[in-house]
C-alpha positions in Angstrom: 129.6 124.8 148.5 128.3 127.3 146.6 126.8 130.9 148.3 124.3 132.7 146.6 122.7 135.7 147.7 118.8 136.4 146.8 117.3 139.8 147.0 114.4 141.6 145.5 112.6 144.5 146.1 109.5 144.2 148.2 106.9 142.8 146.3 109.2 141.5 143.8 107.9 137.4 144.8 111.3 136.8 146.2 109.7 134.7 148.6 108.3 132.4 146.1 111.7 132.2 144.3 113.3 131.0 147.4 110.8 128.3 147.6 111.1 126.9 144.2 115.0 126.8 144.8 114.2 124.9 148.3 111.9 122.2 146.2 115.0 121.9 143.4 117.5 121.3 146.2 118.9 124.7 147.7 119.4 124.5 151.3 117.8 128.2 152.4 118.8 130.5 155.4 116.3 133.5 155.6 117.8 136.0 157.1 114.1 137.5 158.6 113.0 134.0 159.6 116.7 134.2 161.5 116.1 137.7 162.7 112.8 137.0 164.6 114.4 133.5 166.1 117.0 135.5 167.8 114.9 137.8 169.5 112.3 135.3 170.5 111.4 135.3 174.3 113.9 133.9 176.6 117.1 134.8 174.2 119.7 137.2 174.9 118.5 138.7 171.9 115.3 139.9 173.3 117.1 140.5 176.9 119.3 143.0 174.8 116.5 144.8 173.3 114.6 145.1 176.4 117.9 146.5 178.0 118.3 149.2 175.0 114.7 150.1 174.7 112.4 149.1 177.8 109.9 147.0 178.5 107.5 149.0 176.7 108.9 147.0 173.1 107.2 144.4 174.7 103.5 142.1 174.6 101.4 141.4 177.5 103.0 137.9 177.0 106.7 138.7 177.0 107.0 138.2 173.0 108.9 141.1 171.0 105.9 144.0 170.4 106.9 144.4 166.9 105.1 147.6 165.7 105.5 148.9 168.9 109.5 148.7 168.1 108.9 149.7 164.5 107.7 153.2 165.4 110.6 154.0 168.0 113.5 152.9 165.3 112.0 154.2 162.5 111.6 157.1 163.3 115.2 157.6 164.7 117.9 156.6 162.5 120.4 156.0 166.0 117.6 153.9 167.3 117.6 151.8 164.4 121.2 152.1 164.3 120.9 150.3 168.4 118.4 147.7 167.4 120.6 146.9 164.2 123.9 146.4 166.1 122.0 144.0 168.9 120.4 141.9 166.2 123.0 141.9 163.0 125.4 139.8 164.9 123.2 137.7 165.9 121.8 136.8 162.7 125.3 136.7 160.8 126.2 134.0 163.6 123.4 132.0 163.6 123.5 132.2 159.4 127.3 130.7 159.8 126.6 127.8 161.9 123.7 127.0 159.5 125.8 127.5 156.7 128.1 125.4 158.3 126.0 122.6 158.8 125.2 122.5 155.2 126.7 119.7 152.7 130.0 120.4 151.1 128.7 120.1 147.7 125.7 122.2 148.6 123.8 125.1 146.8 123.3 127.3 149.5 120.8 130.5 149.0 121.3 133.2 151.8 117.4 135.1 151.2 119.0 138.4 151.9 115.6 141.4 151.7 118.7 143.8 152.7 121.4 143.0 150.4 121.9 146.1 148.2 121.2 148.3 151.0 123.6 147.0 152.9 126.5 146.6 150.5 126.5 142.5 151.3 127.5 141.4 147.7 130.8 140.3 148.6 129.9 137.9 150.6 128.5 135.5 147.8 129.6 133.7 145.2 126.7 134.3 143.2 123.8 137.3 143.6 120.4 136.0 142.3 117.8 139.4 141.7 113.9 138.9 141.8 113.2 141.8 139.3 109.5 143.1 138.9 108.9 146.6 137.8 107.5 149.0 140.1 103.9 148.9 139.1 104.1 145.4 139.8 105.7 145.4 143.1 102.6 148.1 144.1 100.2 146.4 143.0 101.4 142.8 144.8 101.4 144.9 147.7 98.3 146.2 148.2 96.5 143.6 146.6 98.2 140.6 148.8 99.6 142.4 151.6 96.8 144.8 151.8 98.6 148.0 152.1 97.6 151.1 151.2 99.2 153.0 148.0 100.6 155.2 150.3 102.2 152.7 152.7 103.3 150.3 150.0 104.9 153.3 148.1 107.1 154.2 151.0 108.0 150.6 151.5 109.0 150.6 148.3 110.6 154.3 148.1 112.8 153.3 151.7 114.8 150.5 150.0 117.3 150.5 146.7 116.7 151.3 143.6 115.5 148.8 141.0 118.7 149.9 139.1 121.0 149.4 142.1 119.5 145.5 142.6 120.1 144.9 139.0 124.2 147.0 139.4 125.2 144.1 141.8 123.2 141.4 139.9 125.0 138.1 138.8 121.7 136.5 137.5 118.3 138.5 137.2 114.7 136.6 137.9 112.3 138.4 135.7 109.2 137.9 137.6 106.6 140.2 135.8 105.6 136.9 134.2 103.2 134.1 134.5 103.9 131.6 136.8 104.7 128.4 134.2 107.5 130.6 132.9 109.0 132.2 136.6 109.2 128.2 137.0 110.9 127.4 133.5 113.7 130.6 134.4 114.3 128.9 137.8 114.9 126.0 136.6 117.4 127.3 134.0 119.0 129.0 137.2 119.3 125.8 139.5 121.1 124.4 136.3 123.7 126.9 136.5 124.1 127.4 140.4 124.4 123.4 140.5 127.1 123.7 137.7 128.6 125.9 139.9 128.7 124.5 143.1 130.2 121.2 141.2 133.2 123.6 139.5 134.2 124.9 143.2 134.7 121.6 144.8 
């Protein structure tokens, strides 16, 4: 089995990255899909959250009040620090036992949006970087995300550096380019990662 890492900066088309690698072959874990799964209603995940912040974080309907939770742990770093040490664990768990479940001769891509940040390089065999320059990332981001400039910028200015992404970087996925040749460079990257995985069995 083969572990590889993908991260991007928001905006960067990560996402679509990820997908391509799915449709060669990759078996994917997305750590945010993971994240809201483990805090859906009923889980101990949400039950921990409500215990830590109050009922207040949630909807009318039970469900996680996203936003709501956004603006208390945002705006206090030992709020965030709560929320993170509730639902890290439960993500890193739940990411195992799907690891676990995968083939042993598997290529298997661990969508990671908080990889630099949090110093997770290690964990992987291989680290796979979307890379767009900043002007592209902005304008992705208001133009398909509908952000403003202002929020999109401070998306953008709360997480690494382009130049740390590209410091831990095994492979680089330039993806300021049109989309017939994003699909030729991953491609070229399934090639290798398959190698790979082949070579560690």
């Amino acid at each position: 089995m083969l572990k590889v890492g993908l991260t991007g900066g928001i905006g960067a088309g990560k996402s679509e990255v990820s997908l391509l690698l799915v449709e060669h072959g990759a078996v994917l874990i997305d750590a945010d899909r993971i994240a809201r799964e483990v805090v859906a209603p009923g889980t101990p995940g949400l039950a921990a959250v409500v215990e830590a912040f109050g009922t207040g974080v949630l909807t009318a309907d039970g469900s996680l009040d996203r936003p709501r939770l956004g603006s208390i742990v945002f705006a206090d770093p030992g709020k965030l620090a709560v929320l993170n040490s509730i639902v890290h664990p439960l993500v890193g768990a739940r990411s195992g036992e799907l690891e676990g479940a995968a083939a042993e001769d598997a290529v298997v891509v661990h969508d990671v949006p908080l990889l630099t940040e949090n110093g997770l390089a290690p964990l992987y065999d291989v680290v796979v970087v979307v890379d767009a320059s900043p002007e592209t990332q902005l304008e992705r981001l208001v133009r398909l995300r509908g952000m403003t400039e202002d929020d999109a910028r401070a998306r953008m200015a709360a997480q690494a550096t382009r130049e740390q992404r590209l410091r831990i970087a095994d492979i680089v996925i330039d993806n300021d380019v049109p989309l017939d040749a994003l699909h030729k460079r991953v491609g070229e990257v399934w090639d290798y990662l398959t190698r790979r995985a082949g070579e560690s069995r």
